[in-house]
Backbone and ligand atoms as CSV (ligand in chain L), in Angstrom:
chain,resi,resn,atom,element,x,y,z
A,1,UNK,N,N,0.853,-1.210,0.000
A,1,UNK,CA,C,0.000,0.000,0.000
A,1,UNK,C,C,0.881,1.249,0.000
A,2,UNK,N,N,0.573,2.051,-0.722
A,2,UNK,CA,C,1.597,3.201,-1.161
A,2,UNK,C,C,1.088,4.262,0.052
A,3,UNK,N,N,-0.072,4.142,0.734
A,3,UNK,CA,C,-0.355,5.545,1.791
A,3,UNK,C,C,-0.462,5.354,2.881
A,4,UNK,N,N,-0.205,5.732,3.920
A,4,UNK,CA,C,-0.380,5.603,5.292
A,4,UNK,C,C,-2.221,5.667,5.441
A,5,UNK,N,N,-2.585,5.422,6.657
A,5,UNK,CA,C,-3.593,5.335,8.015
A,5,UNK,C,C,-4.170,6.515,7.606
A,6,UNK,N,N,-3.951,7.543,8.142
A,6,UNK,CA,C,-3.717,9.108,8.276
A,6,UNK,C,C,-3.968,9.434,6.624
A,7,UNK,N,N,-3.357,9.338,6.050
A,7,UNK,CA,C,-3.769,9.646,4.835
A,7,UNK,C,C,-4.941,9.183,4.059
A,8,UNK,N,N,-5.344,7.922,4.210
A,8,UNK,CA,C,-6.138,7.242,3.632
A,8,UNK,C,C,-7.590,7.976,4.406
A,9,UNK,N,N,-7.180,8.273,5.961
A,9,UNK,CA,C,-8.160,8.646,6.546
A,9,UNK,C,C,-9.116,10.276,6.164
A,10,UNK,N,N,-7.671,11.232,5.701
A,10,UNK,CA,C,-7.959,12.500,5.544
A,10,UNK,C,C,-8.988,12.466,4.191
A,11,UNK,N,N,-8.865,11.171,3.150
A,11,UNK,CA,C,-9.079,11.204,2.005
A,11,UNK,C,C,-10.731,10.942,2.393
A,12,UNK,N,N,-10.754,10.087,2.879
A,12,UNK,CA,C,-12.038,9.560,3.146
A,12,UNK,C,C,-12.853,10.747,3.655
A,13,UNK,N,N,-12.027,11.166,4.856
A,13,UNK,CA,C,-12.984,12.022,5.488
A,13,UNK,C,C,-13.449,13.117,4.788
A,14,UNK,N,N,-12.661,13.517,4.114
A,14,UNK,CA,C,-12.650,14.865,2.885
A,14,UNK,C,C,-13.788,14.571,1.579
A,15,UNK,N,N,-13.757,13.567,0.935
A,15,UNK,CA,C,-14.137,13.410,-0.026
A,15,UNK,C,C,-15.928,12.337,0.162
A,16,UNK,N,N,-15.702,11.840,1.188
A,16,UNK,CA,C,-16.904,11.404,1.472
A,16,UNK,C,C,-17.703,11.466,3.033
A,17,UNK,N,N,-17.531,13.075,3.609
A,17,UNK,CA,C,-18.425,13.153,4.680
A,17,UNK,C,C,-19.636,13.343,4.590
A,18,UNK,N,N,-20.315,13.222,3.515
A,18,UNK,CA,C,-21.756,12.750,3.588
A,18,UNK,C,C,-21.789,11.114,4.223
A,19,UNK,N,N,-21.006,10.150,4.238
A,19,UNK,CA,C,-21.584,9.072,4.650
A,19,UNK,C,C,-20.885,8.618,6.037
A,20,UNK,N,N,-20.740,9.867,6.415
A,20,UNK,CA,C,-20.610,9.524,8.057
A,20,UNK,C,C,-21.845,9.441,8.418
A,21,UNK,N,N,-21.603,9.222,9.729
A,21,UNK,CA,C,-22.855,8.829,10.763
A,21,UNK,C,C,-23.167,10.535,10.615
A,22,UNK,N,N,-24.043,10.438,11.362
A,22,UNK,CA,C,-24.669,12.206,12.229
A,22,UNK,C,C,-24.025,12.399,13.667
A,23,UNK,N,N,-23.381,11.582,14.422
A,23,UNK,CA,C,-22.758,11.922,15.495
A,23,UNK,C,C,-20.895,12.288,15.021
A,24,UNK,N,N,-20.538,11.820,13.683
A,24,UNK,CA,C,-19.026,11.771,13.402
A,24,UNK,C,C,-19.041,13.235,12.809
A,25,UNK,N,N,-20.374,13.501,12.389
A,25,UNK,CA,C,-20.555,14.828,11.287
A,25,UNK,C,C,-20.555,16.186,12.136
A,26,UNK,N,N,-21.509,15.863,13.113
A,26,UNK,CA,C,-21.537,17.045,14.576
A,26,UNK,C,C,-19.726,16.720,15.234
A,27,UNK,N,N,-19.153,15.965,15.157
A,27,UNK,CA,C,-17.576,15.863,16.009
A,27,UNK,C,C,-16.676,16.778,14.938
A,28,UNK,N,N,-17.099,16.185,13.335
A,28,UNK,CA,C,-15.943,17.243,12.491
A,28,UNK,C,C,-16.440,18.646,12.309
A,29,UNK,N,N,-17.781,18.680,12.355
A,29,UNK,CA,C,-17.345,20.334,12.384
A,29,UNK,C,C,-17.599,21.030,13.377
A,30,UNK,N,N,-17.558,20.183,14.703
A,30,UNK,CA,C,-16.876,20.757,15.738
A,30,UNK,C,C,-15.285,21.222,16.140
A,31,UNK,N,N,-14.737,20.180,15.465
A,31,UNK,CA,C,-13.176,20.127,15.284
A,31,UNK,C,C,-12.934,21.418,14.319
A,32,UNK,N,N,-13.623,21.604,13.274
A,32,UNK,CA,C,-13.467,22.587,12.444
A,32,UNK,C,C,-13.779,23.756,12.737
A,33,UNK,N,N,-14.609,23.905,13.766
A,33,UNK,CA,C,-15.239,25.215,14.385
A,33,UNK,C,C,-14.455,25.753,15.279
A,34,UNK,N,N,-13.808,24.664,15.971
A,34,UNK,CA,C,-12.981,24.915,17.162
A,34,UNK,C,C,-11.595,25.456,16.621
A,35,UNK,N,N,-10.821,24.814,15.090
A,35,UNK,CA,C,-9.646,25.446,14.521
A,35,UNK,C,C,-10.015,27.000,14.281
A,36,UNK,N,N,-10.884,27.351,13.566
A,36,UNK,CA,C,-11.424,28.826,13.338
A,36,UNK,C,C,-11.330,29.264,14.388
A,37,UNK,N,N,-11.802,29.210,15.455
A,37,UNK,CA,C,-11.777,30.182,16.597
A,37,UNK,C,C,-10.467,30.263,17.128
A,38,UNK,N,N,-9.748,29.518,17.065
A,38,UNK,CA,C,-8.218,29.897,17.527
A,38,UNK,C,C,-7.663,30.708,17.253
A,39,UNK,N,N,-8.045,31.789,15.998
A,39,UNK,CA,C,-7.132,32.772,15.835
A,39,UNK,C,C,-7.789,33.702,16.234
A,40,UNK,N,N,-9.501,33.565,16.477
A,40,UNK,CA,C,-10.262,34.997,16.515
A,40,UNK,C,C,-10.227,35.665,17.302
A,41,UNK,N,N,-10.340,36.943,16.956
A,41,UNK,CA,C,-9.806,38.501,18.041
A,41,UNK,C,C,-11.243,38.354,18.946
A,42,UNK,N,N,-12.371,38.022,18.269
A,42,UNK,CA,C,-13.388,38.289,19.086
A,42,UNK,C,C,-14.243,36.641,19.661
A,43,UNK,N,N,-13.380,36.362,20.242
A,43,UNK,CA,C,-13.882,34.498,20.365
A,43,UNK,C,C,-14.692,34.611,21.352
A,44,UNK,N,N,-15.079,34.978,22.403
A,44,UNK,CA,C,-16.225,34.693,22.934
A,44,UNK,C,C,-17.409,35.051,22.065
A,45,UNK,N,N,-17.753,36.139,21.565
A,45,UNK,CA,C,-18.555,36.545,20.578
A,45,UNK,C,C,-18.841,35.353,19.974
A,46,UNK,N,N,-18.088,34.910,18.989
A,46,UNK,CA,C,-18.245,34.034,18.130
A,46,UNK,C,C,-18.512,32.799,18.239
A,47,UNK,N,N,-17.862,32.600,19.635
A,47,UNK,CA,C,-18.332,31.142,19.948
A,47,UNK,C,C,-19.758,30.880,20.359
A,48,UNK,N,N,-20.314,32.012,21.264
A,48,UNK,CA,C,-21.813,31.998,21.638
A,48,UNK,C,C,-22.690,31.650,20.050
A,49,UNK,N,N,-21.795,32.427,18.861
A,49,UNK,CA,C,-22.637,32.251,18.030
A,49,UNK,C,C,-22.520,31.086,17.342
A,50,UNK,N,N,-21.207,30.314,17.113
A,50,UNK,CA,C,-20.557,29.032,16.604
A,50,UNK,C,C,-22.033,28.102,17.685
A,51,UNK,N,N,-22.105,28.314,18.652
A,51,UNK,CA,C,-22.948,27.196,19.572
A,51,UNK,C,C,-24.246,27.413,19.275
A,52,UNK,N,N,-24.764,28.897,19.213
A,52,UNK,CA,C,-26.410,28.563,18.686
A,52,UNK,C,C,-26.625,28.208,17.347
A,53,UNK,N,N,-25.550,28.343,16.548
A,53,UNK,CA,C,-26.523,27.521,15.589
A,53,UNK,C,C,-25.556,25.854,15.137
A,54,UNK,N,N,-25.364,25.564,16.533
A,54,UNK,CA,C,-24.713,24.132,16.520
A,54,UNK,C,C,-23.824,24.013,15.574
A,55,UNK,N,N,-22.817,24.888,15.050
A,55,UNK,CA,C,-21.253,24.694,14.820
A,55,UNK,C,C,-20.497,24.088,15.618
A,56,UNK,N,N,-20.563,24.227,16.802
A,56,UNK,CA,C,-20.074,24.005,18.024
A,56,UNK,C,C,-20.969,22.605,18.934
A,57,UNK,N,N,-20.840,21.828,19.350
A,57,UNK,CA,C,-21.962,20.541,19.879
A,57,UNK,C,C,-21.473,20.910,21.056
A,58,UNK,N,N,-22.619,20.619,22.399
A,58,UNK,CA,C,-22.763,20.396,23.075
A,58,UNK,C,C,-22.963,19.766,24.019
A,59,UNK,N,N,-22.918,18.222,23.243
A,59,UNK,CA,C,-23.443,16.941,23.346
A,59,UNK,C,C,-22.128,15.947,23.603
A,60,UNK,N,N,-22.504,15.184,24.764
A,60,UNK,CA,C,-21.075,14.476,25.053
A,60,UNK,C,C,-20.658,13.631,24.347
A,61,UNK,N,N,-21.501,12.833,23.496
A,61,UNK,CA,C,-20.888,11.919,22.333
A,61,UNK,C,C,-19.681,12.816,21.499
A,62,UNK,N,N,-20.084,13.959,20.998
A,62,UNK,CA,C,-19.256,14.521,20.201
A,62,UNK,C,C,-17.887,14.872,20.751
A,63,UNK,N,N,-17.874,14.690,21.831
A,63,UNK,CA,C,-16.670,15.410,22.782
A,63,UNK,C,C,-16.121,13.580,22.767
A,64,UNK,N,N,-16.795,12.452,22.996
A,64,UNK,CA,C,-16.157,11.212,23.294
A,64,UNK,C,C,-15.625,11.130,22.261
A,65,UNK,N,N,-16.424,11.083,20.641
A,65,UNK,CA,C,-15.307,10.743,19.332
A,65,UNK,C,C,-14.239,11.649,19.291
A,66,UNK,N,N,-14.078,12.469,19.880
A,66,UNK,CA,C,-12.505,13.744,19.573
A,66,UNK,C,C,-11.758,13.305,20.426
A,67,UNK,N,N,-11.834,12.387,21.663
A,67,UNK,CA,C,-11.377,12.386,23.303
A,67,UNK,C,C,-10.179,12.071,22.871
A,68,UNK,N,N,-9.772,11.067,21.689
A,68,UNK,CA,C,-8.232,10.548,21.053
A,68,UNK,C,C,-7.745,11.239,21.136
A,69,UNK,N,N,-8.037,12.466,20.430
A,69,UNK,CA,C,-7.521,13.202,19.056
A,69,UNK,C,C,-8.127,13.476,18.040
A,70,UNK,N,N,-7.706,14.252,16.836
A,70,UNK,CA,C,-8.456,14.328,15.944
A,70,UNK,C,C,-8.201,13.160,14.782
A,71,UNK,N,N,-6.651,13.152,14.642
A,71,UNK,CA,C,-5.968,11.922,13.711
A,71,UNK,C,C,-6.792,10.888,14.181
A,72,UNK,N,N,-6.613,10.203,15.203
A,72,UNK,CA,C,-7.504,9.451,16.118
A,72,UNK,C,C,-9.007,9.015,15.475
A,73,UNK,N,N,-9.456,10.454,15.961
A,73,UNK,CA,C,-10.996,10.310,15.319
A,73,UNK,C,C,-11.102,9.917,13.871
A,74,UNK,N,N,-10.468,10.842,12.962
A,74,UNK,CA,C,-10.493,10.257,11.633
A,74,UNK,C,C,-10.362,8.871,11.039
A,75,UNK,N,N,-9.193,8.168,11.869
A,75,UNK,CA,C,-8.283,6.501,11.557
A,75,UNK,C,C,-10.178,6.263,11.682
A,76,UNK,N,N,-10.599,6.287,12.751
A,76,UNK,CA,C,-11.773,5.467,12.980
A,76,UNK,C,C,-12.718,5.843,12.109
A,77,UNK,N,N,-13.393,7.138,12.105
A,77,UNK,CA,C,-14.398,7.271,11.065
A,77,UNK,C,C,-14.332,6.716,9.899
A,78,UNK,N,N,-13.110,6.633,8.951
A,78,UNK,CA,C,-12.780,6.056,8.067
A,78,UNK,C,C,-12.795,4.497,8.052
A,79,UNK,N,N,-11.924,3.878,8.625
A,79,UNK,CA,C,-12.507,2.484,9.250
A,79,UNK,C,C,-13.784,2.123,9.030
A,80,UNK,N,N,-14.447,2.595,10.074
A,80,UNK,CA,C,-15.560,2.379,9.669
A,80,UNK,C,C,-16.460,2.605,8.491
A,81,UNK,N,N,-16.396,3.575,7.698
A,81,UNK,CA,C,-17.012,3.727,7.090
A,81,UNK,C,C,-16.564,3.043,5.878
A,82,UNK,N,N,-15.027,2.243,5.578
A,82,UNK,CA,C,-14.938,1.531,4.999
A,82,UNK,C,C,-15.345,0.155,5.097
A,83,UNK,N,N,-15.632,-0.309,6.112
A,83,UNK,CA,C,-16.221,-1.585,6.280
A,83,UNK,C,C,-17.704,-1.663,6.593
A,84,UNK,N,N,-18.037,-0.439,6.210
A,84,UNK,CA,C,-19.659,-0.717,6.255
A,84,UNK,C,C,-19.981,0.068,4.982
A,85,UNK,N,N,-19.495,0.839,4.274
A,85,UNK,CA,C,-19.868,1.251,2.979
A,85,UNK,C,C,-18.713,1.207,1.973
A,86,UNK,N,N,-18.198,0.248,2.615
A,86,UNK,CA,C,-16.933,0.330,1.364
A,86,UNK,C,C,-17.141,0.629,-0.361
A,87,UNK,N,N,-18.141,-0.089,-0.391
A,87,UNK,CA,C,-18.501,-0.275,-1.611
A,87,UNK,C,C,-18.873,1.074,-2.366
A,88,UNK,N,N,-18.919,2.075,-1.609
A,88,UNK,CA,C,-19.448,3.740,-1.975
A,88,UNK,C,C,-18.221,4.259,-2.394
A,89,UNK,N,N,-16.972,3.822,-1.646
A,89,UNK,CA,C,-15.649,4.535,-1.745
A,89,UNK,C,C,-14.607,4.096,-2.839
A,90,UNK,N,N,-14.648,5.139,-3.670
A,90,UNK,CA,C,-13.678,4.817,-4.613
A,90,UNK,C,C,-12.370,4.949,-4.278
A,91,UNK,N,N,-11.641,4.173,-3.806
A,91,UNK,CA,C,-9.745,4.939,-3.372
A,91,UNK,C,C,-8.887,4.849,-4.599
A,92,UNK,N,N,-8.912,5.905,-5.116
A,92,UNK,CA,C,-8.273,6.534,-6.245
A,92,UNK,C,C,-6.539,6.264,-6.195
A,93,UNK,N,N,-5.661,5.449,-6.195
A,93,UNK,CA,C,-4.317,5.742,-6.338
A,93,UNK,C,C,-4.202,5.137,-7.747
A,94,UNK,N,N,-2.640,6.038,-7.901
A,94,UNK,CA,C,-2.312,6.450,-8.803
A,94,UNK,C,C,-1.520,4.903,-9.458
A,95,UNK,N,N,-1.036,4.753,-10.622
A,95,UNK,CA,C,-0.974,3.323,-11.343
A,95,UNK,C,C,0.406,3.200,-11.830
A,96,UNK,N,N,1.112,4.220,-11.051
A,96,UNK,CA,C,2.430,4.106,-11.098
A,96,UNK,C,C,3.303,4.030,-10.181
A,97,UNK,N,N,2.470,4.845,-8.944
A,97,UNK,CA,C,3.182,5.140,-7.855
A,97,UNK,C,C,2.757,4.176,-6.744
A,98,UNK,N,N,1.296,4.039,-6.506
A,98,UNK,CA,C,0.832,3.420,-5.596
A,98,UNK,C,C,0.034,4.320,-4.454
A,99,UNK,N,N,-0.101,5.324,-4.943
A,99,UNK,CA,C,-0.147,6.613,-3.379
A,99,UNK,C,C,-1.560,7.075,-3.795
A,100,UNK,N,N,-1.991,7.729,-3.361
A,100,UNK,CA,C,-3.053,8.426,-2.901
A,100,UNK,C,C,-3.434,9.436,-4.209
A,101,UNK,N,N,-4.506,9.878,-4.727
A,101,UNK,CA,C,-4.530,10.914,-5.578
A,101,UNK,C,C,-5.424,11.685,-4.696
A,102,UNK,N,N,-5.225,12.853,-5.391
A,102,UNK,CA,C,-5.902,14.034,-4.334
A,102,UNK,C,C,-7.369,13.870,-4.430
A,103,UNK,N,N,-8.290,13.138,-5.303
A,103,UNK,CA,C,-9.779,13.072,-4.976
A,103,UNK,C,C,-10.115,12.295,-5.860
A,104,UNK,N,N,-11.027,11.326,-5.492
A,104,UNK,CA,C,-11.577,10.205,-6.304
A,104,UNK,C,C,-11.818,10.286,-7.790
A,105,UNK,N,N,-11.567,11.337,-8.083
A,105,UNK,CA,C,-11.822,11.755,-9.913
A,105,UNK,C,C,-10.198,12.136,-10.456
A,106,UNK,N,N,-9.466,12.423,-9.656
A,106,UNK,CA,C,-8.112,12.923,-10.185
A,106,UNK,C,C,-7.451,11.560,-11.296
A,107,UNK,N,N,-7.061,12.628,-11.980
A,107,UNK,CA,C,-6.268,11.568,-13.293
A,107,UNK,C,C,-4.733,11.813,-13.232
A,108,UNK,N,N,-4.346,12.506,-12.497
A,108,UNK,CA,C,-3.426,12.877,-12.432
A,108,UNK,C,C,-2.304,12.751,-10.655
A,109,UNK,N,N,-1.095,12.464,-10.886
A,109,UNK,CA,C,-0.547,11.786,-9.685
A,109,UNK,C,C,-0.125,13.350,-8.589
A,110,UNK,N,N,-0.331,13.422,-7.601
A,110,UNK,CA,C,0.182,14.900,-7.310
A,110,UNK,C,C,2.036,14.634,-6.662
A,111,UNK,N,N,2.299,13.408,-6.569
A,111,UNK,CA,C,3.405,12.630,-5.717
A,111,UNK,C,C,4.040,12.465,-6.837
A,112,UNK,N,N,4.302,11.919,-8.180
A,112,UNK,CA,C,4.898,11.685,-9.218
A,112,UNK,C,C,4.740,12.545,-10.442
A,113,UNK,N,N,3.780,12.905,-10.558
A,113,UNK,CA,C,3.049,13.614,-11.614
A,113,UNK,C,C,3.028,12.769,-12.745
A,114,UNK,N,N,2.449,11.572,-12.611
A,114,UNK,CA,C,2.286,10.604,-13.669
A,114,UNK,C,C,0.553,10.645,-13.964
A,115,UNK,N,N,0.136,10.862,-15.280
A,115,UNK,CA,C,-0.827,11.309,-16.088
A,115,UNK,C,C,-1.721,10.241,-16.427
A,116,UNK,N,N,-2.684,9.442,-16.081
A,116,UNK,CA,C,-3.585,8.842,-16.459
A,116,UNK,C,C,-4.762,9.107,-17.532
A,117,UNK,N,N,-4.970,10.339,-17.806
A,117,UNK,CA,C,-5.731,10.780,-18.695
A,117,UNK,C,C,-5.951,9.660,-20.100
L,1,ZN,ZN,ZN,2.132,8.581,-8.746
């Protein structure tokens, strides 16, 4: 296998978070809500508002799938969602290299730059 855990995971998670659960979906863009606010000048503000309209969860499941980590969380979401919908997921690598292409439609290698077209 040409890609790591971690990678395979980012791909998945990126390219097919429609077929997460609804509790993995409230954890990532909690994770994602929570990177944004790290830089903001006005973060309490924003967070009151990140939380009412549930950017932000409140809910302890969502806090248990992050409890790893985020790498963590991903290895698993992916996991899973490969062994219960595998069949949805196209894993795109490349036919020279072995690695990862940047999204299930890419024809092109971003690691070699070898051209499938
Ligand atoms: Zn390649």
């Amino acid at each position: 296998m040409g890609y790591s855990e971690i990678e395979l995971a980012e791909y998945v998670v990126k390219h097919y978070a429609g077929l997460l659960t609804l509790t993995q979906k409230k954890a990532l863009k909690h994770h994602q809500h929570l990177l944004k606010l790290a830089d903001n000048p006005d973060r309490e503000r924003v967070t009151l508002m990140y939380t009412r309209n549930k950017w932000l969860s409140e809910e302890p499941e969502t806090f248990t799938q992050l409890d790893g980590g985020y790498s963590n969380f991903i290895v698993n979401c992916s996991k899973e969602l490969l062994s219960n919908q595998g069949a949805d997921v196209v894993i795109n690598t490349c036919p020279q290299c072995g690695r990862l292409a940047r999204t299930p439609l890419a024809k092109q290698c971003r690691h070699c730059f070898f051209d499938w077209h």
